[in-house]
C-alpha positions as a Markdown table, in Angstrom:
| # | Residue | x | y | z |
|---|---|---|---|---|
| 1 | Unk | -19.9 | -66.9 | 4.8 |
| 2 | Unk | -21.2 | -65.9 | 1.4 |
| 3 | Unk | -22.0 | -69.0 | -0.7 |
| 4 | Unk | -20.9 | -69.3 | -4.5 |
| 5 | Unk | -23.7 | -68.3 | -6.4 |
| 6 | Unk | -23.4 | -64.8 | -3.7 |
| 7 | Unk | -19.7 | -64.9 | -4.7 |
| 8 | Unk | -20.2 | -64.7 | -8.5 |
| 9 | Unk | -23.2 | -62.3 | -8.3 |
| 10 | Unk | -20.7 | -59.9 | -6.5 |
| 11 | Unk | -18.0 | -60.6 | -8.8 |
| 12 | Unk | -20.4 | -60.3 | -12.3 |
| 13 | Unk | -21.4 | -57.2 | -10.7 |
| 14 | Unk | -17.6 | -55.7 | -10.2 |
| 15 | Unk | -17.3 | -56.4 | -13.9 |
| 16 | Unk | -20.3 | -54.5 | -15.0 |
| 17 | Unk | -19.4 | -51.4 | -13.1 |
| 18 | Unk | -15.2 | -51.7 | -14.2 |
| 19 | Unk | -16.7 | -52.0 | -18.1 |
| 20 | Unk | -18.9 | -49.0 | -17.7 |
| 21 | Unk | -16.2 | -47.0 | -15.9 |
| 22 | Unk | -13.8 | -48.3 | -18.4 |
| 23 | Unk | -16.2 | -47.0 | -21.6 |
| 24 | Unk | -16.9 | -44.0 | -19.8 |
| 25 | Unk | -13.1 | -43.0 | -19.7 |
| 26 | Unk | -12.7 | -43.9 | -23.3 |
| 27 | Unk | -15.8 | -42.1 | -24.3 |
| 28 | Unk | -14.3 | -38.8 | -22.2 |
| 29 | Unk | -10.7 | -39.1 | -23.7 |
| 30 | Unk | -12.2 | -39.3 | -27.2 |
| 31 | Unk | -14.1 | -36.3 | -26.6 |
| 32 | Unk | -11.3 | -34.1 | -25.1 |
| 33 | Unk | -9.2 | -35.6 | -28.7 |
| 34 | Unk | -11.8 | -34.0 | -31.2 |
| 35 | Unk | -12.2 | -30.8 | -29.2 |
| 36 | Unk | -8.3 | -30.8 | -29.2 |
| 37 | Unk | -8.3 | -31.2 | -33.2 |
| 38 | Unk | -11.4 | -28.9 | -34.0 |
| 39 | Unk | -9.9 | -26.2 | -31.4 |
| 40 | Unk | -6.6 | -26.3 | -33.8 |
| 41 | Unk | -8.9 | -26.1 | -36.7 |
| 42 | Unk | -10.2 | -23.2 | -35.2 |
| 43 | Unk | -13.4 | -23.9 | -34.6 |
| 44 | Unk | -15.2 | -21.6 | -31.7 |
| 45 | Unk | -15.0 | -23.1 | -28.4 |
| 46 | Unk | -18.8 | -23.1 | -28.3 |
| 47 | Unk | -19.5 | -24.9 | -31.3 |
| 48 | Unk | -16.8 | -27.7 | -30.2 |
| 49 | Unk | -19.0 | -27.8 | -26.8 |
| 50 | Unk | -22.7 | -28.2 | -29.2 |
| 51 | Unk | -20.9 | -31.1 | -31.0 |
| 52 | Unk | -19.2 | -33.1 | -28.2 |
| 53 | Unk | -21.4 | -32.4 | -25.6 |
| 54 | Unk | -18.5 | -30.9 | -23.3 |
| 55 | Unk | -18.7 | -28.4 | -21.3 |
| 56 | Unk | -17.2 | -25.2 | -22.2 |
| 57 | Unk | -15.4 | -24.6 | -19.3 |
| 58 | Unk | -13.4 | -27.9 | -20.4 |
| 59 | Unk | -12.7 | -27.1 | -23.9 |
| 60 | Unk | -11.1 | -24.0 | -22.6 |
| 61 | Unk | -8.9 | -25.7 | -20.6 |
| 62 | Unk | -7.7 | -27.8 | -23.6 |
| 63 | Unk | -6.8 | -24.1 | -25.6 |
């Protein structure tokens, strides 16, 4: 039986790793946005990958 100190160490944990994942997804999704606003500006698909650090094979998919 885990005692509570073990208990909150695994839950502090779970929040850490949710928060990263959570800023991670944001971070992605903000990304894939601008490439989807510079591609309509037309801006070449491998200047859009310099700038947002995508790779190209994902901007292409956004086209």
């Amino acid at each position: 039986m885990m005692n509570r100190h073990d208990q909150k160490a695994i839950l502090a944990y779970a929040e850490e790793k949710g928060e990263v994942r959570g800023e991670a997804r944001g971070i992605k999704k903000s990304r894939n946005e601008i490439a989807r606003n510079m591609l309509g500006d037309g801006v070449e698909p491998v200047l859009i990958a310099r700038y947002t650090k995508l790779p190209l094979k994902t901007i292409k998919t956004l086209l």
